[in-house]
C-alpha positions as CSV (number, residue, x, y, z in Angstrom):
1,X,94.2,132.2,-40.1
2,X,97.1,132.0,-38.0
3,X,97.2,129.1,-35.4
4,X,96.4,130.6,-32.1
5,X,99.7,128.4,-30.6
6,X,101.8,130.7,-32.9
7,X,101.1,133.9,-31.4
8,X,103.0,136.2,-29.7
9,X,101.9,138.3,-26.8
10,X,103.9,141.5,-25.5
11,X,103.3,142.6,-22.3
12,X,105.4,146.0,-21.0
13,X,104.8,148.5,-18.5
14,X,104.9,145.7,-15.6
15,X,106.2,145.3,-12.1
16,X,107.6,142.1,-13.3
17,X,108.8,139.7,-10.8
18,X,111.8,137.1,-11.6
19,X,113.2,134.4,-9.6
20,X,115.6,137.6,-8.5
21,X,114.8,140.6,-9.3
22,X,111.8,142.7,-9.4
23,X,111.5,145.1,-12.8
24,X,109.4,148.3,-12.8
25,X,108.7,148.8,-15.8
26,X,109.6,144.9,-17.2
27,X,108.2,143.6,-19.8
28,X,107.7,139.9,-21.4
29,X,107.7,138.4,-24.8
30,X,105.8,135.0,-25.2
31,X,106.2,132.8,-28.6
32,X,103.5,129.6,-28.6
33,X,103.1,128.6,-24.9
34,X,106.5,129.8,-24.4
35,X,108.2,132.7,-22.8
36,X,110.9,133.5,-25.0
37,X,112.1,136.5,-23.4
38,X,112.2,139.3,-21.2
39,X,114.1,141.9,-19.4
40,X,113.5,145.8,-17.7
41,X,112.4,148.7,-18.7
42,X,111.0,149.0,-22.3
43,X,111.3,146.3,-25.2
44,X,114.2,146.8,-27.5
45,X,113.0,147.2,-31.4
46,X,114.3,144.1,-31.9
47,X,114.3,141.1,-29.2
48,X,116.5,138.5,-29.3
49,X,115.1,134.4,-29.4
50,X,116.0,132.4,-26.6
51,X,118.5,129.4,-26.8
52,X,117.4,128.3,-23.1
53,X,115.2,125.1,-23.1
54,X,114.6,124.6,-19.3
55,X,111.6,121.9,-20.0
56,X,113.7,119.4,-22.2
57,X,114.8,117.2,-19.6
58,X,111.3,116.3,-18.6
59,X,110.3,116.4,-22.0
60,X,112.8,114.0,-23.6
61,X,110.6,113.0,-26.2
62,X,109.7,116.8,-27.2
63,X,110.5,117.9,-30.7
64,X,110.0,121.5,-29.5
65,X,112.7,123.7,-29.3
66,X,111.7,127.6,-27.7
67,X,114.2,129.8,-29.3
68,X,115.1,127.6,-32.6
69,X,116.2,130.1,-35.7
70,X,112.8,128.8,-38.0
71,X,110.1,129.6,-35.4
72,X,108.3,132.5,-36.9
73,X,105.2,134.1,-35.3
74,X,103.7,138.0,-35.4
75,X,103.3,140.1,-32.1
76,X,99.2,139.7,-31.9
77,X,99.0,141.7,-29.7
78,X,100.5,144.0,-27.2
79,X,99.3,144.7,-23.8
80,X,100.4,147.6,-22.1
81,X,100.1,146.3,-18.2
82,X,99.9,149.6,-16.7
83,X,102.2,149.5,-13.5
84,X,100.1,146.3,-12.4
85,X,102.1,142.9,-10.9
86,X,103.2,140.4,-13.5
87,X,103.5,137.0,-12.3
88,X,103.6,133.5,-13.3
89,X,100.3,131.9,-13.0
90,X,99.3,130.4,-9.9
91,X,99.4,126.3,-9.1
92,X,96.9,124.8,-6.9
93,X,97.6,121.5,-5.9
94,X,94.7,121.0,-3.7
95,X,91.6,121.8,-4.3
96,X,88.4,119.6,-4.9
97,X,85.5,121.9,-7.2
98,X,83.8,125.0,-7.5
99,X,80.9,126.4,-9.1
100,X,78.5,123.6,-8.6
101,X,81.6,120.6,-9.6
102,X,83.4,118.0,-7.7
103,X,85.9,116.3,-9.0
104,X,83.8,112.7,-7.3
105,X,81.3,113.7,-9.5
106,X,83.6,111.9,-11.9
107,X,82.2,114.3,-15.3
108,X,84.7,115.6,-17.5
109,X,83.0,118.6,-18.4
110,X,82.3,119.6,-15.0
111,X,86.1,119.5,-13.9
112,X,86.7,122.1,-17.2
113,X,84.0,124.3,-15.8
114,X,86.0,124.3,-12.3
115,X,89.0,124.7,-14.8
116,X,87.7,128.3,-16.3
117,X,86.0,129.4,-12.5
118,X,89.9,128.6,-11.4
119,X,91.4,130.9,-14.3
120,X,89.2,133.9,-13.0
121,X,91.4,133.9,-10.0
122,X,95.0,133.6,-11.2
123,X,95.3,129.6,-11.4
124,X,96.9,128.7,-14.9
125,X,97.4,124.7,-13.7
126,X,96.1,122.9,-10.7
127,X,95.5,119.2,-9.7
128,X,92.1,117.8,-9.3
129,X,91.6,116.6,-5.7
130,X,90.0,113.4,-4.7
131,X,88.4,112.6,-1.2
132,X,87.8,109.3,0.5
133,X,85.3,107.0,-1.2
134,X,84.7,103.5,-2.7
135,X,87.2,102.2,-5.2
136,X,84.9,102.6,-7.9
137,X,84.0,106.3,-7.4
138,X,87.8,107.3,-6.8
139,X,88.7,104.9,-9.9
140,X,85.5,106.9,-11.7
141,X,86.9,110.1,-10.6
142,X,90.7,109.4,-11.8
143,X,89.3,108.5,-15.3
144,X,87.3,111.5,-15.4
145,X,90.4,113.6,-14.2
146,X,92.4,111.5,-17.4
147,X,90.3,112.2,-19.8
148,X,90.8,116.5,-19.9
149,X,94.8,116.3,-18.5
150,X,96.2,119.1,-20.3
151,X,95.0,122.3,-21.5
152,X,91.3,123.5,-21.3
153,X,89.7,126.3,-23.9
154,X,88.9,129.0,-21.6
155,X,90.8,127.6,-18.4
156,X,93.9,126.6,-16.2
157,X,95.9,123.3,-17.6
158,X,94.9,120.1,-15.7
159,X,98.2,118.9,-14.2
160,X,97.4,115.3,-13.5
161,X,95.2,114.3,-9.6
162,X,95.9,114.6,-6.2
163,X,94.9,111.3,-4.6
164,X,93.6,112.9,-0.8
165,X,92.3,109.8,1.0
166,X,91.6,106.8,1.4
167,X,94.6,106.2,2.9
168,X,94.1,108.3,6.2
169,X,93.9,108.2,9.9
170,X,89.9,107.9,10.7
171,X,91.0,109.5,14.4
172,X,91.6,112.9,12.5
173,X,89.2,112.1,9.8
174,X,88.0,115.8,9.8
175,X,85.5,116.0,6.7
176,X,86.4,112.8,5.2
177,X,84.2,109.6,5.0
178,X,85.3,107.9,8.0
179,X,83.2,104.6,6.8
180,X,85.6,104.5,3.7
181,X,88.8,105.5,5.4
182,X,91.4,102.2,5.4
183,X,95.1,100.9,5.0
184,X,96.7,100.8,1.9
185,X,96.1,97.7,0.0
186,X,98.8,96.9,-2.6
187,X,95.9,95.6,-5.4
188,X,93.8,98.7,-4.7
189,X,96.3,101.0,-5.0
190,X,98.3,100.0,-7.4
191,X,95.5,100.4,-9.9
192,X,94.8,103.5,-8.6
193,X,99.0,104.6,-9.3
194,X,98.5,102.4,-12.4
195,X,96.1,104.6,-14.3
196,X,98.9,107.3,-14.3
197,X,96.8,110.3,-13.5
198,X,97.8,110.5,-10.2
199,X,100.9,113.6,-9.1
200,X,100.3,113.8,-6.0
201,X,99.2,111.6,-3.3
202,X,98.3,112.2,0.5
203,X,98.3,109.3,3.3
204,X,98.7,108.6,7.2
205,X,102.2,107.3,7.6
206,X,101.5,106.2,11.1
207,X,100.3,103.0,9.7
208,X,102.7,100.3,8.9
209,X,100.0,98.9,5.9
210,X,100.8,102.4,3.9
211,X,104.6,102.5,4.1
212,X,105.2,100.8,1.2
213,X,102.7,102.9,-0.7
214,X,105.5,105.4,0.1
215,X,108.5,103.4,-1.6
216,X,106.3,102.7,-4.4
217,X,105.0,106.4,-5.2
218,X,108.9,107.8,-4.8
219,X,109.8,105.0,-7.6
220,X,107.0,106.3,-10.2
221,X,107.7,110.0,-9.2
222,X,104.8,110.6,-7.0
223,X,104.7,113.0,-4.4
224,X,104.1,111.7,-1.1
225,X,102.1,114.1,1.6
226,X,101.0,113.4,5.3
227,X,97.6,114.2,5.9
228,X,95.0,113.3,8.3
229,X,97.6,111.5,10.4
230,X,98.7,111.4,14.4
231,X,102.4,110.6,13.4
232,X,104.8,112.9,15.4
233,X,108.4,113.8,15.2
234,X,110.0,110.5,14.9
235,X,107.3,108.3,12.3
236,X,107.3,111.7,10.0
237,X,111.3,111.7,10.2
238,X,111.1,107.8,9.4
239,X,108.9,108.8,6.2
240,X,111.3,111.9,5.2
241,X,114.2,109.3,5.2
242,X,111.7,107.0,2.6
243,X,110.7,110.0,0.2
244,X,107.7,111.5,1.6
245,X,108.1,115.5,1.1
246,X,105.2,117.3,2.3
247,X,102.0,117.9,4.4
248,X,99.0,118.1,3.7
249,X,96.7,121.3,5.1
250,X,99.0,122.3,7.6
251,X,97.4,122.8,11.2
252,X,94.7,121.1,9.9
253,X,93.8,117.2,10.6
254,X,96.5,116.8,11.9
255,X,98.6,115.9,15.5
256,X,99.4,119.9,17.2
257,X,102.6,121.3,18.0
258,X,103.6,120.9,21.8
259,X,106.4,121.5,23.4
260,X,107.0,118.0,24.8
261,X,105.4,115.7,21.7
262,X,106.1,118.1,18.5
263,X,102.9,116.0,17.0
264,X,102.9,115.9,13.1
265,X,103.1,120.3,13.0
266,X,106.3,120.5,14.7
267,X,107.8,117.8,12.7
268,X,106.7,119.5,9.5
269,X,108.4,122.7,11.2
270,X,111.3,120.8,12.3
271,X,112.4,118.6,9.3
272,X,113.8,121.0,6.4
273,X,112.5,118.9,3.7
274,X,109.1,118.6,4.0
275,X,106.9,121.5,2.2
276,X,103.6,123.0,4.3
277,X,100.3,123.1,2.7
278,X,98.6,125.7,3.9
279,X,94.7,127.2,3.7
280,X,95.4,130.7,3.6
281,X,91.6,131.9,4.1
282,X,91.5,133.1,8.3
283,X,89.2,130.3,9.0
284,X,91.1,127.1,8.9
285,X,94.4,128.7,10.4
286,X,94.5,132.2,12.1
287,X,96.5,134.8,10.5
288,X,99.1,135.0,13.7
289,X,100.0,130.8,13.3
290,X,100.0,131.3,9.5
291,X,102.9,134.2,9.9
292,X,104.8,132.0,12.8
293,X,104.9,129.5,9.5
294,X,106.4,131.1,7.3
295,X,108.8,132.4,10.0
296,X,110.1,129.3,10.9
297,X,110.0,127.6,7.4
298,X,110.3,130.3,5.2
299,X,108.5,131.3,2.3
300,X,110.3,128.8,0.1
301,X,108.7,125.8,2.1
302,X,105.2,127.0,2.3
303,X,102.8,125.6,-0.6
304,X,99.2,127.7,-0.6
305,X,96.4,125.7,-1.8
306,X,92.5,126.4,-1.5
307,X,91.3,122.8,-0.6
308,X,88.3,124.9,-2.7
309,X,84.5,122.5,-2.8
310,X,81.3,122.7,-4.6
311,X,80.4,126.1,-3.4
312,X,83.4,127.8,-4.2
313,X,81.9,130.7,-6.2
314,X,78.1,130.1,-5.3
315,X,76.3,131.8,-3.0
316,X,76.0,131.1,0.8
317,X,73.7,128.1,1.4
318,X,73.5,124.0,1.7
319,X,75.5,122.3,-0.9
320,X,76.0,118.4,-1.3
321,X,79.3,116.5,-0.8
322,X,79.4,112.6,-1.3
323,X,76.3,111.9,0.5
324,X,76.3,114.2,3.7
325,X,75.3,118.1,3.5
326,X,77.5,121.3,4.0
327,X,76.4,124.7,5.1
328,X,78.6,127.9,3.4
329,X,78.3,130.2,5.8
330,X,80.5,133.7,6.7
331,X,83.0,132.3,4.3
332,X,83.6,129.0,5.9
333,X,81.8,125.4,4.7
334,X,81.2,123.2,7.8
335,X,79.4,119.7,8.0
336,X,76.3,120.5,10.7
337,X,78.2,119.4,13.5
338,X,80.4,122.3,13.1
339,X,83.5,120.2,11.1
340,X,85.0,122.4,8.5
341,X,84.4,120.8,4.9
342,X,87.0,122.9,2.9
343,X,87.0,126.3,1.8
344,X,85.4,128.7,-1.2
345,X,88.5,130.1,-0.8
346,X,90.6,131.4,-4.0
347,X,94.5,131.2,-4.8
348,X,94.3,135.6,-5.5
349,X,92.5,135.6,-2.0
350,X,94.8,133.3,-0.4
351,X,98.0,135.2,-1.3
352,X,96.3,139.0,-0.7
353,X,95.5,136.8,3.0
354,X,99.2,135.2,3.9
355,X,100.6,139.4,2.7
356,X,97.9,140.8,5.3
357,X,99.6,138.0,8.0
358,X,102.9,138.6,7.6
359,X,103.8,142.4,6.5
360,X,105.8,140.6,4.0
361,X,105.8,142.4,0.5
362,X,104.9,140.5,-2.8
363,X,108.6,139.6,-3.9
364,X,108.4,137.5,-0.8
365,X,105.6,135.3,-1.4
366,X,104.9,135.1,-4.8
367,X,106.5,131.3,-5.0
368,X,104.2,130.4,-2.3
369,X,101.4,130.3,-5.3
370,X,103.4,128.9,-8.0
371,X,107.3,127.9,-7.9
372,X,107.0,125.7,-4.4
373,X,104.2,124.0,-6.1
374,X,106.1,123.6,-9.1
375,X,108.7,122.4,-7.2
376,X,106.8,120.0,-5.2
377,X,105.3,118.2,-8.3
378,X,108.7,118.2,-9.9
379,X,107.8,120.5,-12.6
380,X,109.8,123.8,-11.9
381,X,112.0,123.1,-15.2
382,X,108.9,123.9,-17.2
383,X,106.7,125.8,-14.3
384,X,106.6,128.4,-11.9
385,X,108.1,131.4,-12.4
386,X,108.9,133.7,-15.7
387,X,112.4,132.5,-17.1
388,X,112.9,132.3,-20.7
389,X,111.8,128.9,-22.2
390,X,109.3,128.1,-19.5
391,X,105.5,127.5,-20.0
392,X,103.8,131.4,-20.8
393,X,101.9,130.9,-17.7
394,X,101.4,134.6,-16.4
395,X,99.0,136.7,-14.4
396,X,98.6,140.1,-13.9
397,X,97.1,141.4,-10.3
398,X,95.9,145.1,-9.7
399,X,97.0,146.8,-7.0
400,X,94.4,145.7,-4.7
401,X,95.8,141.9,-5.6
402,X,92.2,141.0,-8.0
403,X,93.7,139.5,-11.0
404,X,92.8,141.2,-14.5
405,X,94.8,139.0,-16.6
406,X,95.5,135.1,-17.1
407,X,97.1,133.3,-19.5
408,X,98.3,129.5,-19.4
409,X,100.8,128.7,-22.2
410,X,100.9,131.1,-24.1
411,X,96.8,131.4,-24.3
412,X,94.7,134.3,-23.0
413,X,91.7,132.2,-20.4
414,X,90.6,135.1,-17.9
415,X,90.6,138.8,-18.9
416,X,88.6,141.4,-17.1
């Protein structure tokens, strides 16, 4: 039996969508987990290998190489994609469960199971999300997160964990534990940087206590995001100028835009470097600021995550998170003073939502679910959009945006 890592996959007959160019009819040749090539209109009899190895220089100690003379493996199959969109596979960066699962429930198995709910909807590689807790539960959480990094049978690729709290401002605390919001301790959280897991990391850099956290992260190659903070224009410029590079939730928990203090929104508008989170589900943001967004920063700097909980994919009702209840209700999950709690929202719903806001069409805002996130994490060399050599991470979405196909290197883990 052949090892399923060796197949190939053709798909032709797509609207296939390149860092450029959009191909109707495209079509695309994967080899292992690796594209290895691709090009409009129909496949020629005979299709060249790829010499391009766009993931070796974060890879150094890689033996692979996409597109070396020996690598032999049949066409398994060939899927004919009908006129539908081919993309590469969404990246959520934020999102905390579904199905039943948190990732503070710290079980390994649980975290797969919000791994296969995830590939359902497009997502071929995401980062667990943490909330604020004890040092225990997040170091519980983190180990659990550790422990399935990497592929999962039947699901999207675990990236590494997004470290959201506890690090925050407790005056725009929205859902998360005020008691165990505090400052950045260096022995906490260096064992927290020290198990390794951690991508992607989320603080209030208001506070003098946490601006070293923000010198230490850049030196491992963490990414550093404001969130739950009251920092305006000049404290988020004085964190740019250290390394941090994004925002967490935009709108959300966060100091407003006005036209005399630009709070912690204008800055992220202002400053060109910083990347925008955003909760694409018309409950956390409303469709009209989520277009003025990507106006003013373009759809290059706008990340879309779901910030996704327990209930994602359950029905409406009372769900647990920590030790406090949330009601799903008419799509939004709220604490029962009327807090919102994160979403059920999913990344195919979140990028049919941010089209419906801006009249923008697809070859627009297609990096908005997958290369900006790449980029972000630093892992657009191997992630994030279909070049030849890069990770066979591919979707394809019917014309109504509902995704019929996923695969995550090179692996079918959703098909409808």
């Amino acid at each position: 039996m052949n090892d399923p890592t060796d197949q190939q996959l053709l798909i032709h007959n797509a609207r296939l969508f390149t860092p450029t160019d959009v191909w109707h009819p495209g079509w695309l040749l994967t080899n292992g987990r690796l594209i290895q090539a691709l090009g409009p209109g129909r496949p020629p009899p005979v299709i060249p290998r790829s010499s391009e190895e766009p993931g070796s220089s974060e890879e150094p100690g890689s033996s692979e190489e996409p597109g070396s003379p020996e690598e032999s493996a049949p066409v398994t199959r060939t899927i004919d994609a009908a006129g539908q969109a081919l993309l590469p596979g969404f990246i959520d960066l934020h999102v905390h469960g579904a199905m039943g699962h948190e990732v503070m429930d710290a079980d390994p198995a649980g975290i797969q199971e919000m791994a296969r709910f995830y590939a359902r909807h497009g997502v071929t590689a995401f980062l667990p999300t943490t909330w604020t807790a004890s040092r225990p539960a997040i170091l519980n959480a983190l180990s659990a997160v550790a422990q399935v990094t990497g592929p999962v049978p039947g699901g999207a690729t675990i990236l590494g964990a997004h470290l959201e709290g506890p690090y925050l401002n407790p005056a725009k605390c929205g859902a998360q534990a005020i008691g165990h919001i505090r400052r950045a301790g260096r022995d906490e959280a260096l064992e927290i940087l020290d198990t390794g897991v951690v991508r992607l990391l989320a603080l209030a850099p208001e506070f003098e206590e946490n601006l070293w956290l923000i010198d230490e992260c850049v030196r491992r190659g963490v990414t550093v995001s404001a969130a739950h903070t009251t920092a305006g224009y000049e404290t988020i410029s004085a964190a740019v100028q250290r390394g941090l590079r994004q925002v967490t939730h935009c709108f959300n928990a966060m100091a407003g835009l006005g036209h005399r203090q630009l709070g912690t929104v204008g800055a992220a508008m202002a400053l060109p470097q910083v990347n925008c989170e955003l909760i694409a589900d018309n409950v956390h943001v409303h469709p009209l600021a989520m277009n003025i967004l990507v106006q003013v920063k373009g759809p290059g700097r706008v990340i879309l995550i779901t910030d996704a909980v327990r209930g994602a994919g359950l029905p409406e009702g009372d769900y647990a998170i920590d030790d406090r209840t949330v009601t799903i209700r008419d799509g939004a999950v709220r604490l029962p003073d009327g807090t919102l709690a994160g979403s059920i929202l999913t990344m195919d719903r979140a990028l049919r939502n941010i089209r419906a806001a801006t009249g923008r069409p697809l070859r627009d805002l297609w990096p908005m679910a997958s290369l900006n996130p790449a980029r972000a994490i630093g892992l657009s060399a191997r992630k994030g959009s279909l070049e030849p050599g890069k990770d066979a991470d591919l979707i394809l979405l019917a014309p109504d945006g509902t995704v019929t196909l996923t695969i995550a290197q090179g692996q079918i883990i959703y098909e409808k």
